[in-house]
C-alpha positions in Angstrom: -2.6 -30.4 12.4 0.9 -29.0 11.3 1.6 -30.0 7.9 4.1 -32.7 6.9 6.2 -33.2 4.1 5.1 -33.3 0.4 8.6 -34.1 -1.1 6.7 -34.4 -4.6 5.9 -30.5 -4.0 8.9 -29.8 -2.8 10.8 -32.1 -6.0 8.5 -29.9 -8.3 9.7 -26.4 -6.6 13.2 -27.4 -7.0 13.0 -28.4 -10.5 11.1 -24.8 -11.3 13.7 -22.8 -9.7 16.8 -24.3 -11.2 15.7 -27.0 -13.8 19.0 -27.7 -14.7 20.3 -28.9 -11.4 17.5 -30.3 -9.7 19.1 -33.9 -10.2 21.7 -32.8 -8.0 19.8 -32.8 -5.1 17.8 -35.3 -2.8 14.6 -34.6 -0.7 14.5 -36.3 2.4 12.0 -36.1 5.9 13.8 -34.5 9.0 15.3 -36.9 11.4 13.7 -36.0 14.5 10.3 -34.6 15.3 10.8 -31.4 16.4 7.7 -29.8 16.8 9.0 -26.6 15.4 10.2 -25.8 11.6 13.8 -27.0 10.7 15.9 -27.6 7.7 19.0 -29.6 7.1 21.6 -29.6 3.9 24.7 -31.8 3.6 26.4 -33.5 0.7 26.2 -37.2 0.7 27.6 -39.3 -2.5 28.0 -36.0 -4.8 24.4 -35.4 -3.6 23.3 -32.1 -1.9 20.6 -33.6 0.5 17.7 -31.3 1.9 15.9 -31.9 4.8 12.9 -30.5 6.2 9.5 -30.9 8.0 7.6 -29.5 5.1 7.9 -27.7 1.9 8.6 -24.7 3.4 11.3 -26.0 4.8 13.0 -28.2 2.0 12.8 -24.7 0.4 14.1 -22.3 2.8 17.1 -24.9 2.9 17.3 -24.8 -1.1 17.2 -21.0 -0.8 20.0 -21.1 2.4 22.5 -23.6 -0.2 21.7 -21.5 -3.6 22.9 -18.0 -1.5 25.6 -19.4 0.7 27.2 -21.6 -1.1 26.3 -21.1 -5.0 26.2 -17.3 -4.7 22.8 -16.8 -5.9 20.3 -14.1 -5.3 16.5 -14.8 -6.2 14.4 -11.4 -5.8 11.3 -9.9 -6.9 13.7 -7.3 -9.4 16.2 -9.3 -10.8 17.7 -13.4 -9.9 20.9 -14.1 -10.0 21.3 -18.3 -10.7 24.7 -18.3 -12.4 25.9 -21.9 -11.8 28.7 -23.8 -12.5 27.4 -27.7 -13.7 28.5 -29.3 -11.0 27.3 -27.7 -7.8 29.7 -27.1 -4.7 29.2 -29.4 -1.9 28.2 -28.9 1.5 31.5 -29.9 3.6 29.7 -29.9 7.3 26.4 -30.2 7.8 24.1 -27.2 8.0 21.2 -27.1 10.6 18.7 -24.4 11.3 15.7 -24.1 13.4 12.6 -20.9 13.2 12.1 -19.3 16.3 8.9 -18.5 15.1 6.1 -20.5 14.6 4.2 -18.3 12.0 5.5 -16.4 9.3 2.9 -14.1 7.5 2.8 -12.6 4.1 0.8 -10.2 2.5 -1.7 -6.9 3.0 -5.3 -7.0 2.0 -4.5 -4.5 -0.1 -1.3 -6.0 -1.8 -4.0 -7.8 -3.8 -4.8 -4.4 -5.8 -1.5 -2.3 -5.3 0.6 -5.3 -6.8 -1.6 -8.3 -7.8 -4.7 -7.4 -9.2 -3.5 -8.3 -12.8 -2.0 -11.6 -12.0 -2.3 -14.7 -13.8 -1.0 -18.4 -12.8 2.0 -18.0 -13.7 3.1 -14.7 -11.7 1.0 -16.0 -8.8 3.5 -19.8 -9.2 6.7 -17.8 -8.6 5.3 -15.8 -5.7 4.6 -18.9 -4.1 8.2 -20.8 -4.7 9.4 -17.1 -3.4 7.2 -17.2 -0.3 8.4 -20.8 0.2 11.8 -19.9 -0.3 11.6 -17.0 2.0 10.1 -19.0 5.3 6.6 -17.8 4.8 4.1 -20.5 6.0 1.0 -18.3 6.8 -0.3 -16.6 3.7 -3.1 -14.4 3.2 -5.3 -15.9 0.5 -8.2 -13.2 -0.8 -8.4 -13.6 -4.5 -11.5 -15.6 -5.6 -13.8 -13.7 -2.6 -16.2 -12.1 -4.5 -18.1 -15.1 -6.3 -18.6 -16.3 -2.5 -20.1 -13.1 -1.1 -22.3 -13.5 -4.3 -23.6 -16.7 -3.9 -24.1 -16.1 -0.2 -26.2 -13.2 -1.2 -28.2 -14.7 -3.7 -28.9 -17.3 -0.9 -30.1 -14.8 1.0 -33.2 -14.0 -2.5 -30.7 -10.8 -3.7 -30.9 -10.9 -7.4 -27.5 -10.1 -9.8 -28.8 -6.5 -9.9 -29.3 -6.2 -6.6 -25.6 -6.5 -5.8 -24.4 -4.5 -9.0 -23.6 -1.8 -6.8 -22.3 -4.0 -4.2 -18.9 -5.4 -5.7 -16.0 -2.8 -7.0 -14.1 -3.1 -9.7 -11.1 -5.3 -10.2 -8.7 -2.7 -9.0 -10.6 -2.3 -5.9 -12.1 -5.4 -4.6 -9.5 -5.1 -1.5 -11.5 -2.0 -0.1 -15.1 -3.6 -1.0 -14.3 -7.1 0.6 -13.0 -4.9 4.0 -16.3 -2.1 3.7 -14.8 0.9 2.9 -16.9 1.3 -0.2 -19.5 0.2 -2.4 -19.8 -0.6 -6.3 -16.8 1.8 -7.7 -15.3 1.8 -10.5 -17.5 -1.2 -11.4 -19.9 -3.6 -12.7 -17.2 -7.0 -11.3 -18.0 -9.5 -14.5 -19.5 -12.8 -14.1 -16.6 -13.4 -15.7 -13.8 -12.0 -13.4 -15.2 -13.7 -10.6 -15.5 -17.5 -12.3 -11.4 -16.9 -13.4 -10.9 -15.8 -10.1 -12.8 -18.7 -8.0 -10.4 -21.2 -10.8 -6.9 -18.8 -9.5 -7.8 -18.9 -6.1 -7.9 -23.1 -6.6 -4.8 -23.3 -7.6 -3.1 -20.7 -5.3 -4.6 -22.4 -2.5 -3.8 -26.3 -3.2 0.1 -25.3 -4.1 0.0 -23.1 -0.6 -1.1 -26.2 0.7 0.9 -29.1 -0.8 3.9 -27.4 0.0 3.0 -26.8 3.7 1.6 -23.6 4.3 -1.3 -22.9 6.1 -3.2 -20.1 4.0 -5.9 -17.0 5.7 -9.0 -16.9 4.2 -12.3 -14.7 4.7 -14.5 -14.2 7.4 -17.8 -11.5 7.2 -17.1 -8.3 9.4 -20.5 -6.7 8.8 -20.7 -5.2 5.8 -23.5 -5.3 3.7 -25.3 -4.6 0.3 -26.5 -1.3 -0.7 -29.9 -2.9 -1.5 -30.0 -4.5 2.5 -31.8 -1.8 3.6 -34.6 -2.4 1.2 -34.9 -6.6 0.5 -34.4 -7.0 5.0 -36.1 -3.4 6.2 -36.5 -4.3 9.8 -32.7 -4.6 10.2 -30.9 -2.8 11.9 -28.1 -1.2 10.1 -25.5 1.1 10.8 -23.3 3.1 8.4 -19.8 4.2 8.0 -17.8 6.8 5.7 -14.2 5.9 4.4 -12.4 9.0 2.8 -15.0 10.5 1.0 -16.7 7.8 -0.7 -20.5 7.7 -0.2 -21.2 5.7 2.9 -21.2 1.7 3.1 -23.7 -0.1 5.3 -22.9 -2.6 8.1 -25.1 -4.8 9.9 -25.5 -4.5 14.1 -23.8 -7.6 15.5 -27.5 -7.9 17.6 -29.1 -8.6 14.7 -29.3 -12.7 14.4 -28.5 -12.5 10.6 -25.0 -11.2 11.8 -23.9 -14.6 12.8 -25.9 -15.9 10.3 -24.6 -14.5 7.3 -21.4 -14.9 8.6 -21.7 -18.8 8.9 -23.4 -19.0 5.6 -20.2 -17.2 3.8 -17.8 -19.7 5.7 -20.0 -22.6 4.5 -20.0 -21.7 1.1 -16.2 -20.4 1.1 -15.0 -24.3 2.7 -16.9 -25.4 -0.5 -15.0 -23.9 -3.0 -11.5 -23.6 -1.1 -11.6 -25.8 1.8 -10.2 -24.0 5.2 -7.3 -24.2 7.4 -9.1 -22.7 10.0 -7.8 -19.4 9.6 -9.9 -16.3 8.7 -8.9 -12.9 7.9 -11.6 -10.2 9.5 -10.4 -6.4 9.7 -13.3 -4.6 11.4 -13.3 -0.4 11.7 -10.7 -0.8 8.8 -9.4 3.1 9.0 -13.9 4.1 9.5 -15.6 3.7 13.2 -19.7 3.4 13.1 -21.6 5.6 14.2 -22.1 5.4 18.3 -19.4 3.3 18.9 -18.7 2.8 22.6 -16.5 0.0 24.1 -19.5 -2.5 25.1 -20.5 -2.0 20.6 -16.9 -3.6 20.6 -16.8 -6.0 22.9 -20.2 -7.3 21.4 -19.6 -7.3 17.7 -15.9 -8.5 17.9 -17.4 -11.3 19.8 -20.6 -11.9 17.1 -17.6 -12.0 14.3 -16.4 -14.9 16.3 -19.1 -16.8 16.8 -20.1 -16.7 13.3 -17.2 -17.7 12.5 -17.2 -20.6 14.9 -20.3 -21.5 14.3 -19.3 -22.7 10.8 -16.1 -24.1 11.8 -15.7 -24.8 15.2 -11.8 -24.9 14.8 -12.1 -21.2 13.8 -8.9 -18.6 14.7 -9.5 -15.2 13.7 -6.9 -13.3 12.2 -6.6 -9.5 12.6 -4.5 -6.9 11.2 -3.8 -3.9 14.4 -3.5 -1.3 11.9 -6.9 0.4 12.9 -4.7 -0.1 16.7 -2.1 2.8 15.1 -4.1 4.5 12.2 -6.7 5.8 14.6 -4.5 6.0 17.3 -6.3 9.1 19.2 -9.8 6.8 19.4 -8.2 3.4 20.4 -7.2 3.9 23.8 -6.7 0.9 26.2 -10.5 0.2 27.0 -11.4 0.1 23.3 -9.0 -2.3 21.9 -9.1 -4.5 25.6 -12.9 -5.2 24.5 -12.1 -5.7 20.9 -9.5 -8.3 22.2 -10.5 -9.9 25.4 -14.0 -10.8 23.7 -12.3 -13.9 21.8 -11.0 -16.6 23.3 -6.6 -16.5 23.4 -6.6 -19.5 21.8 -8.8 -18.7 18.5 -7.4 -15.1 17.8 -3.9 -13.7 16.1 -2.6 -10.2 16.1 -1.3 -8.9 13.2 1.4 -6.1 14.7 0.9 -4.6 11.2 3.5 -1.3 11.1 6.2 -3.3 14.2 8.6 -1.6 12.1 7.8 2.1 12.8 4.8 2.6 14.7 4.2 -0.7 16.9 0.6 -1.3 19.0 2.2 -4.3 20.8 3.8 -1.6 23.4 0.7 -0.2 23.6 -1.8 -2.7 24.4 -0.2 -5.1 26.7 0.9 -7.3 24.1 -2.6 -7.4 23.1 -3.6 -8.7 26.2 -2.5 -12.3 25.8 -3.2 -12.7 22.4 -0.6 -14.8 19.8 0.7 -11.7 18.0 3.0 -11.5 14.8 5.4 -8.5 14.5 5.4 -7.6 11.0 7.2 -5.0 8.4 4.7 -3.0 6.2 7.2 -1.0 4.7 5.4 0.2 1.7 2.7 2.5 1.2 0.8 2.2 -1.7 3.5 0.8 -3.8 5.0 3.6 -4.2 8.3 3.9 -5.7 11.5 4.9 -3.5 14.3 4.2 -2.0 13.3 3.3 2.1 14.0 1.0 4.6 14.3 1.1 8.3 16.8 -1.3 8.0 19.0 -1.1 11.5 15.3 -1.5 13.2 14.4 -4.5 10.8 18.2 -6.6 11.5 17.7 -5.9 15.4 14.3 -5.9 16.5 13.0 -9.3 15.8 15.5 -11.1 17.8 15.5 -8.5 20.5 12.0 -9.3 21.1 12.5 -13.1 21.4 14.4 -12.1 25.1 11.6 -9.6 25.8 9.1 -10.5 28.7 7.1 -7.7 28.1 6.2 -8.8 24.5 4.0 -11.3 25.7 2.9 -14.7 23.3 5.1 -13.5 20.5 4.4 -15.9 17.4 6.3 -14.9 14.8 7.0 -12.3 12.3 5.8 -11.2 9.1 5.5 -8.9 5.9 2.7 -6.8 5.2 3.4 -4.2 2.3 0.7 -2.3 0.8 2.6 -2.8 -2.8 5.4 -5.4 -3.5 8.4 -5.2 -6.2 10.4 -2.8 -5.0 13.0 -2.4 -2.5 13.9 -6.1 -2.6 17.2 -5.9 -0.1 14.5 -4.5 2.5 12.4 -7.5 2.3 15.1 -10.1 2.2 16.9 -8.4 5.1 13.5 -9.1 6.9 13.1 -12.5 6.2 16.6 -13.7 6.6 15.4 -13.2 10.3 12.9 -16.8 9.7 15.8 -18.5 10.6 17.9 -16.6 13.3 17.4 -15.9 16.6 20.1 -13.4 17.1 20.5 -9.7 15.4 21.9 -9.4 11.7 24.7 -7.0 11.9 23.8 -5.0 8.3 27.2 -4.5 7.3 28.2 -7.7 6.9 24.7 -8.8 5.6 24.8 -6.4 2.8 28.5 -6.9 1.7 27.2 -10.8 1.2 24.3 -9.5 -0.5 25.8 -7.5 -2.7 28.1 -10.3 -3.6 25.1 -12.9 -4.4 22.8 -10.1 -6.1 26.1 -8.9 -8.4 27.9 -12.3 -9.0 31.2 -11.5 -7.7 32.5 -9.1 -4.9 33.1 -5.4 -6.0 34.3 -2.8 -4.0 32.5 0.4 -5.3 29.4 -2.0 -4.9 30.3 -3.1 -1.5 30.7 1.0 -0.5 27.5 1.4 -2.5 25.7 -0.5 -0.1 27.5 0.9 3.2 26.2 4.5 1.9 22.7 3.2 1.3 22.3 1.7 4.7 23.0 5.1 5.8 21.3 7.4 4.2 18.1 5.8 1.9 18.1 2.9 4.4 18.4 4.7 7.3 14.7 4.7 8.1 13.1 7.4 10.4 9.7 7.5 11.9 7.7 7.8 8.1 4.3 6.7 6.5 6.5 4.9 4.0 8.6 5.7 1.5 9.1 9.8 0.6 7.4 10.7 -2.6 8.9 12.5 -5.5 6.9 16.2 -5.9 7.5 14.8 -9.3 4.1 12.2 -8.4 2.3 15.3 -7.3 -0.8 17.6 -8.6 1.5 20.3 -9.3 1.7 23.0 -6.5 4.0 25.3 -4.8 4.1 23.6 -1.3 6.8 21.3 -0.6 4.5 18.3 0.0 1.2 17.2 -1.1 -1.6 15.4 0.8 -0.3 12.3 0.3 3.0 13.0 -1.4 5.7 13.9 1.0 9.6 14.5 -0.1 10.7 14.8 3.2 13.8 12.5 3.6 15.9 11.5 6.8 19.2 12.0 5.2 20.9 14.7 2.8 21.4 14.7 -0.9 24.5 15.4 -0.6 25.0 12.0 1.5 23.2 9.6 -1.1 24.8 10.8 -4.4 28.1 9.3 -3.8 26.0 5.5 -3.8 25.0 6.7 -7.3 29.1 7.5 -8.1 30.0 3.9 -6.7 27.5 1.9 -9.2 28.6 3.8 -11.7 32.5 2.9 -11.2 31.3 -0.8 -10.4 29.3 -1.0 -13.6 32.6 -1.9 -15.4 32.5 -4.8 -14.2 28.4 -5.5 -13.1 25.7 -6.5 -15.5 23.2 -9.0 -13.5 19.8 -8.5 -13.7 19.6 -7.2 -10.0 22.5 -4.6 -10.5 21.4 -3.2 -13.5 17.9 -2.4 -11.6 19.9 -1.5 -8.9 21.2 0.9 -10.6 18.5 2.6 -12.2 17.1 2.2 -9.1 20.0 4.6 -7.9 19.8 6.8 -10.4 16.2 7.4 -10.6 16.4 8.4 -6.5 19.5 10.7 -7.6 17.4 12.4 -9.7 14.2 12.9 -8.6 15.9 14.3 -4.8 17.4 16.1 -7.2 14.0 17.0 -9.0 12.5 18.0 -5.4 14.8 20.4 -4.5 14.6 22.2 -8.1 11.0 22.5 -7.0 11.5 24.0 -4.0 13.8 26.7 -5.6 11.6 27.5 -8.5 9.4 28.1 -5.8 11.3 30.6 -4.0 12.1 32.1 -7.7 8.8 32.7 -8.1 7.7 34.1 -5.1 10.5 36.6 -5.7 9.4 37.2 -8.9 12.6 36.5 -10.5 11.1 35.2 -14.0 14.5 34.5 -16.0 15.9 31.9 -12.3 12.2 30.5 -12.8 12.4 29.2 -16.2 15.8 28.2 -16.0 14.9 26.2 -12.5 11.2 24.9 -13.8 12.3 23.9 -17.3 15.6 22.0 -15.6 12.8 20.1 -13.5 10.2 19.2 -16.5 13.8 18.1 -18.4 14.5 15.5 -15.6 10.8 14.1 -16.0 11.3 13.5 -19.6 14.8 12.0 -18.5 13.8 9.8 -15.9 11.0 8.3 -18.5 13.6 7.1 -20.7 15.7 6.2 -18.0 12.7 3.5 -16.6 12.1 2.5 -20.0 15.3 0.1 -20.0 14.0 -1.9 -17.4 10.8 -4.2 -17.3 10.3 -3.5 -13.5 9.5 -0.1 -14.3 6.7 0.2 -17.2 3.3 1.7 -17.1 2.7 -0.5 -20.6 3.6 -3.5 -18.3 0.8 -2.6 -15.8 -2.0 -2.0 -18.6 -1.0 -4.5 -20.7 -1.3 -7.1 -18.0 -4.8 -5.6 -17.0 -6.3 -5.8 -20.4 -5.3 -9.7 -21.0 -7.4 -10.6 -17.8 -10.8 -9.4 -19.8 -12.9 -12.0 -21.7 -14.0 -9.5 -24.4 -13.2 -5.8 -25.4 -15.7 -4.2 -23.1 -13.8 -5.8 -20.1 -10.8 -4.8 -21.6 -11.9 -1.0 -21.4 -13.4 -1.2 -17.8 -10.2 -3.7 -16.7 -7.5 -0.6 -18.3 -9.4 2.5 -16.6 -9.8 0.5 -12.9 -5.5 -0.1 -13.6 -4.9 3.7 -14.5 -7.5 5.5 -11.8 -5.9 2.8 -8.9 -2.1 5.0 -9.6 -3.7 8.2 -10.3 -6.8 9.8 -8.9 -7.6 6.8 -7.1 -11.1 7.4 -6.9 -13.3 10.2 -8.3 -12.1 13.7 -9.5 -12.4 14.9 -6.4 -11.0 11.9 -4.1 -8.7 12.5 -1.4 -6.1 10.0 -2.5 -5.0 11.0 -5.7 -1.6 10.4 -6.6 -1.2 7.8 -3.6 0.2 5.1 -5.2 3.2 7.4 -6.4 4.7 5.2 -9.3 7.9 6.5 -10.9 7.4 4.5 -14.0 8.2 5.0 -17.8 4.7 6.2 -19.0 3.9 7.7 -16.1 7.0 10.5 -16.5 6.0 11.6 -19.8 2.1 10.3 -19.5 1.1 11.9 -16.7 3.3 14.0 -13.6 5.3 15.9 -17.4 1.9 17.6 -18.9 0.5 18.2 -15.7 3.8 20.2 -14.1 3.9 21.6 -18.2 0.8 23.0 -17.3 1.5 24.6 -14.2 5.3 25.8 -15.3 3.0 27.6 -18.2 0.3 29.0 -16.1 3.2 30.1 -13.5 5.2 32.1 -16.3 2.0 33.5 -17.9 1.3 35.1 -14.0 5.3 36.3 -13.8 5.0 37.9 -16.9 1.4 39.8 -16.3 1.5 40.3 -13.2 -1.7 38.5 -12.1 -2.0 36.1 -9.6 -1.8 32.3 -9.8 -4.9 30.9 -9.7 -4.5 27.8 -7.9 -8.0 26.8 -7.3 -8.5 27.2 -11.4 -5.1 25.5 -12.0 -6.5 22.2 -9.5 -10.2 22.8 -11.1 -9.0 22.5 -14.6 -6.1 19.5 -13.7 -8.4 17.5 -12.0 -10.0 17.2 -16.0 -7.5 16.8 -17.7 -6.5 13.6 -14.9 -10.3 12.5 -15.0 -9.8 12.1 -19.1 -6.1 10.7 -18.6 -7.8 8.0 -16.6 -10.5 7.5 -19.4 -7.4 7.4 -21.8 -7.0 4.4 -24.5 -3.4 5.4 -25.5 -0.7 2.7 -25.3 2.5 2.8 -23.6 5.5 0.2 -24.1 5.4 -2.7 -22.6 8.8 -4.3 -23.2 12.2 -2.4 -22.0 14.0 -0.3 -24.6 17.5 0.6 -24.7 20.4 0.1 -22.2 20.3 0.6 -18.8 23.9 0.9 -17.9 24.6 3.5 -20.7 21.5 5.3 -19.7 22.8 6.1 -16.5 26.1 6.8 -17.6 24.7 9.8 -19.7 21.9 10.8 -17.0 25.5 11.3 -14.9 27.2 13.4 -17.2 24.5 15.2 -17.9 23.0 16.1 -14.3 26.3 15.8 -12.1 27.4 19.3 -12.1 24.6 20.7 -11.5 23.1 18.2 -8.5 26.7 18.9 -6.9 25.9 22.5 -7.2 22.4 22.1 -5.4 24.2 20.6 -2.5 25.6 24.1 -2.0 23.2 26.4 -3.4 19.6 25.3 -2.8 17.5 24.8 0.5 17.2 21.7 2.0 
């Protein structure tokens, strides 16, 4: 049933997002019936009226009046509301229509990256700023573990039994998908009852104000202790990274479906259902003896279980696994994953449309409703990225495309959220358009809202941004500083690659421009902006100091190596003072926010080292993701990425100046430690901004132009 219009909901939003001007506007029901989304906005009797079909809607045409007409920019890093007390009128009337019928929000792993400290509060505003945005098809995963619990317990597992079943708070995304087991653990009684009460409210606000949330659906994945309590199952296991292996139950077996049903039953109890149900199978592992009939069968026992609880089921699936193991799924494998489900009770999820699509590749999923969505970001890493000519083209492009088959709409699904914001609303300005956004006129406008008034160093800004940071290229996500790197002498990481599509030499003049417009620029959003700027100026910077301390020391050339490493540990300390002027950029924000979610000081210590091992080692001492999650912050600078690199710098110089060689493998042995004990750590970091922002960068300029001008010329790129 498509949902209708709550104008109390919508009344409420309005009044949250500009309290003092909500009285100036009136909520009214669309006058037609269209059967797809539409807003209207006119003035009527000093009155600006809003129509629309559903929250959504009445929001996205609250959003379309506060930018075009008041000015206004509402983001994730900084809102711009600035308004005069009697609001402009609308002098013809405005009328828009979605192409799309879904709009998605949200990776399963957004839920750790960005959200695992959340409380009501941050989770309300996402909500008006999904609703503002056109989203209408959330994914909704918090509260999941009490379910899986009770199912189990059901089932005659006892509390212990599934100790080593559910992860920590920082990593309940990968346990609900089966890619591990019990780290980083015991989940409190506690965390799941808060969480079950969170996921409540999220859902019945989703609701009320017309969106049609994603829940949970069981892929497989089982309890540790399943082999033991049901031995005449048959299991099979698969490894993620290298985290012990998880179990997951064969789709013959009749508890498949069962279990499956059981977990929707009790999930409807506690949340209710749109009939929508989130189920990521082979997410980045494949079982054991995998052959396409294995897919055909279990993607279709997924299915029934689902359906067998609710016969109204559609099943929701990301296509990552389509493009992350690219060299396995081949036509025949993902045609039996698809064509096992009926078209009508699945959705694609195009996951990475942006850079690496699987739509091309599979036939438009073979009839399937598909969504083409933006992931972005990686991680939540921190950079300056964007694909943005793809992003302003591509969606409307595909509207006129016969060969993208049943097309249903479009999407977001970044890894980590709060950064990056003119990315993201670039992306969802397409909700309502079905033409191309020409970017240079989009970002002049959005410069003008985000800043408050037009500037013409901001406006030139922008045109070098679009260019260079935001000129995309075929990436895993954003490039990553070396800065975020276990130290080393290779120009990339495992995870943490520099490589950019554009030239130094090209970007810094963006950083000049907000400088010069700064005299006359102080919003919220341009004073991030800024720093934003600066902080990419520096740490490119930062990268190719690296690079050349590298070649000093491979030439043996001790004096050019302190002069080039010390430089480089200088800009660390820098760029942690720098990010300290801005809330949007604080370790102490992170912790602080982790350690209020416990119920008593032991959570508080298990809560504060699941926050600092998810943006460190990720895992284990020896885990393969460390340093993943990339996050320039303040506290991190000086915290962490400044003692390690001191470290190496020191153990570099000691080898120049003996003669010996470098002992990497000691170096790594004895870092990995030191990060193990960082991760352990109780020390505090602030959690409030310090200082000014504006002036900050200002001296970071003064300071750093001269010689970033001279790198253009004198190091390797």
């Amino acid at each position: 049933m498509k949902p209708e219009l709550n104008s109390t909901a919508a009344e409420h939003l309005i009044k949250r997002i500009i309290p003092a001007h909500a009285d100036q506007f009136v909520v009214e029901p669309p006058g037609s019936n269209d059967h797809r989304d539409a807003f209207e906005i006119e003035s009527r009797q000093g009155k600006i009226i809003l129509r629309g079909n559903n929250g959504v809607s009445v929001a996205s045409a609250l959003h379309h009046y506060l930018r075009h007409y008041a000015h206004c920019d509402i983001s994730w890093n900084g809102v711009n509301l600035h308004l005069p007390d009697m609001l402009p009128q609308v002098p013809q009337k405005v009328h828009a229509t979605s192409p799309y019928k879904k709009r998605s929000y949200l990776n399963n792993v957004t839920f750790n990256y960005s959200m695992s400290w959340w409380d009501w509060e941050r989770w309300e505003r996402e909500i008006d700023w999904m609703a503002l945005h056109g989203i209408n098809m959330p994914l909704a995963l918090a509260g999941q573990s009490i379910i899986w619990k009770r199912v189990y317990n059901r089932l005659g597992f006892t509390d212990a039994e599934l100790e080593d079943f559910f992860s920590g708070p920082g990593y309940t995304s990968w346990s609900w998908m089966g890619n591990l087991d019990g780290w980083n653990g015991p989940l409190p009684a506690s965390w799941m009852a808060a969480q079950e009460t969170l996921q409540q409210k999220i859902l019945q606000r989703q609701r009320e104000l017309g969106m049609t949330p994603v829940l949970s659906a069981f892929t497989g994945h089982v309890p540790p202790s399943f082999k033991t309590k049901y031995p005449h199952t048959k299991l099979r296991t698969t490894k993620w990274v290298n985290f012990p292996p998880v179990h997951v139950l064969d789709p013959a077996e009749p508890m498949f479906t069962e279990i499956g049903r059981m977990f929707i039953e009790e999930q409807t109890k506690a949340y209710g259902t749109d009939h929508l149900y989130s189920a990521d199978t082979f997410n980045e592992n494949i079982p054991q003896g995998i052959e396409p009939a294995f897919l055909r069968d279990i993607s279709m026992r997924i299915y029934e279980s689902m359906s067998a609880a609710d016969p109204e089921a559609v099943w929701v699936m990301q296509a990552w696994m389509f493009v992350e193991d690219y060299l396995y799924w081949q036509a025949d494998e993902i045609k039996a994953v698809l064509t096992a489900v009926p078209d009508d009770r699945m959705i694609i999820l195009d996951t990475f449309s942006e850079t690496f699509p699987a739509w091309n590749k599979s036939k438009a999923f073979y009839g399937k409703p598909w969504i083409w969505n933006m992931l972005h970001n990686f991680g939540g890493a921190t950079g300056m990225f964007g694909r943005m000519d793809e992003v302003a083209n591509t969606p409307a492009r595909l509207l006129e495309d016969p060969e993208a088959g049943n097309l249903a709409g479009i999407g977001i699904m970044p890894e980590g959220i709060e950064q990056n914001p003119v990315i993201y609303q670039l992306m969802l300005d397409n909700v309502w358009k079905n033409q191309p956004i020409v970017p240079e006129q989009w970002l002049a406008d959005y410069a003008r809202r985000r800043y408050g008034k037009e500037n013409e160093n901001a406006r030139i800004a922008w045109m070098i941004l679009w260019k260079t940071a935001y000129g995309g290229g075929l990436t895993y996500g954003t490039p990553k500083s070396i800065i975020c790197a276990r130290p080393t002498f290779k120009a990339s990481a495992r995870v943490v690659d520099p490589h950019k599509v554009y030239d130094d030499a090209d970007f810094f003049p963006a950083w000049e421009r907000l400088l010069m417009a700064s005299e006359e620029l102080c919003t919220e959003g341009f004073q991030y902006d800024l720093i934003d700027v600066t902080r990419q100026a520096l740490a490119n910077y930062a990268d190719a100091l690296q690079r050349q301390f590298t070649a000093d020391f491979e030439k043996k050339d001790l004096p050019a190596f302190k002069t080039h490493s010390h430089r480089f540990l200088e800009i660390i300390e820098d760029l942690d003072r720098l990010l300290a002027t801005n809330k949007h950029f604080l370790l102490g924000a992170w912790l602080t926010a982790a350690k209020k979610r416990a119920a008593n000081a032991a959570e508080a210590v298990l809560y504060e080292r699941n926050a600092r091992n998810l943006i460190t080692l990720w895992g284990n001492k020896e885990c393969w993701l460390n340093d993943y999650t990339a996050r320039q912050w303040n506290g991190m600078m000086k915290g962490f990425y400044l003692p390690r690199w001191q470290r190496f710098v020191q153990k570099a110089i000691e080898a120049l100046e003996t003669g010996l060689r470098f002992d990497s493998v000691a170096f790594e042995n004895d870092i990995r430690e030191w990060e193990w004990n960082w991760v352990h750590g109780r020390e505090t970091y602030i959690d409030q901004p310090e200082g000014n922002p504006i002036d900050a960068a200002h001296a970071l300029y003064r300071k750093y132009n001269s010689f970033i001008r001279a790198s253009f010329r004198n190091f390797q790129t």
